[in-house]
C-alpha positions in Angstrom: -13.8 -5.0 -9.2 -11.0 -3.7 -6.5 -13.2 -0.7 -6.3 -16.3 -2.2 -5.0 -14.7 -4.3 -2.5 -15.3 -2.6 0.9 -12.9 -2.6 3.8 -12.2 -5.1 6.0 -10.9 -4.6 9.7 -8.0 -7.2 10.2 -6.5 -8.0 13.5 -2.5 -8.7 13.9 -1.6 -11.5 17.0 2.0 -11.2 18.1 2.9 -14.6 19.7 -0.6 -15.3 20.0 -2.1 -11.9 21.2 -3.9 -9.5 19.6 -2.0 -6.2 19.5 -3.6 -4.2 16.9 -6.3 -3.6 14.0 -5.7 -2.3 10.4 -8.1 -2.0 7.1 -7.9 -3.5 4.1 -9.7 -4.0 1.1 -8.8 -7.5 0.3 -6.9 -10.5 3.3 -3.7 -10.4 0.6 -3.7 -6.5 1.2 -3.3 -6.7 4.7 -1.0 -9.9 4.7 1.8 -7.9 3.0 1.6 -5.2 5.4 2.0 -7.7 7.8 5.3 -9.1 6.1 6.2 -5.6 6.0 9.7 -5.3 8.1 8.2 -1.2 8.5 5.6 -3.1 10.6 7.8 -5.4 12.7 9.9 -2.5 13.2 7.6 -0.8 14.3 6.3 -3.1 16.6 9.6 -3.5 18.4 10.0 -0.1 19.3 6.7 0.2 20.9 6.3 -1.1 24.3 3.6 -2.3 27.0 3.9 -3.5 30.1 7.6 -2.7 30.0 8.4 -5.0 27.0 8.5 -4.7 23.6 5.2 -5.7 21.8 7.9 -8.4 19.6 11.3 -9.2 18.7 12.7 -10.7 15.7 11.5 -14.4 16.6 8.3 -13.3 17.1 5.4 -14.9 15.0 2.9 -12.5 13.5 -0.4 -13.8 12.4 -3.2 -12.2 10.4 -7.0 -12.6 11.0 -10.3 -10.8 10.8 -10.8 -9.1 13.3 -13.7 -9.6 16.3 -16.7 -7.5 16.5 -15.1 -5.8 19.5 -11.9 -5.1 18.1 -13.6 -3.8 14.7 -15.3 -1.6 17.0 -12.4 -0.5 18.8 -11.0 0.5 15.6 -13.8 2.2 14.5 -14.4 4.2 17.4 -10.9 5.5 17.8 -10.0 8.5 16.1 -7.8 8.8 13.0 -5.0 11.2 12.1 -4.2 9.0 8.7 -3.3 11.5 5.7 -3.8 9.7 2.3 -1.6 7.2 1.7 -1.2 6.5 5.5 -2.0 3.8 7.0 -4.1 3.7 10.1 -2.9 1.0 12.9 -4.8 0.9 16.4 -3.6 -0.8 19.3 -5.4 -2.9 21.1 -2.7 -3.1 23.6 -2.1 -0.3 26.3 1.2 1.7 25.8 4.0 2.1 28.0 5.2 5.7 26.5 3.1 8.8 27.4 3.7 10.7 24.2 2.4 7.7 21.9 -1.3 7.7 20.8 -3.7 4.6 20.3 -3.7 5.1 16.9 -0.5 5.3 15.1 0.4 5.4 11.2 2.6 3.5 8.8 3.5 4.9 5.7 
């Protein structure tokens, strides 16, 4: 049945705000790569406005994401291999040399 299932696009809220988009097939899916560390590192080292997009006290949330943030993520062009994980920002980012849509393997 896992195979029929088709992707959903999932927003992630640091403290509140919605800082990126991710696919899943099923809400569990995408709630362990939230209470991935990979992801909160990840998160940390990425900065806009100045600041890091969390810390370690920050609280990550999961939901579905809103029509214009599933559009967002659809419109923004992926670089994923297989087994890749595609994450898109919703967020604008500090660092020149980083891309709207990063990976996390």
């Amino acid at each position: 049945m896992k195979d029929r299932l088709s992707l959903s696009i999932f927003t992630v809220e640091v403290d509140g705000k919605p800082v990126l988009t991710l696919e899943a097939r099923l809400y569990s899916e995408a709630e362990a790569i939230v209470a991935d560390e990979r992801l909160r590192a990840a998160l940390c080292a990425v900065k806009s406005g100045g600041e890091a997009l969390c810390d370690d006290c920050s609280i990550l949330r999961l939901r579905l994401a809103r029509p214009d943030e599933a559009k967002h993520y659809k419109m923004t062009p992926s670089e994923a291999m297989d087994g890749h994980l595609k994450l898109v920002y919703l967020v604008d980012l500090d660092e020149p040399g980083d891309t709207e849509a990063g990976e996390l393997s």
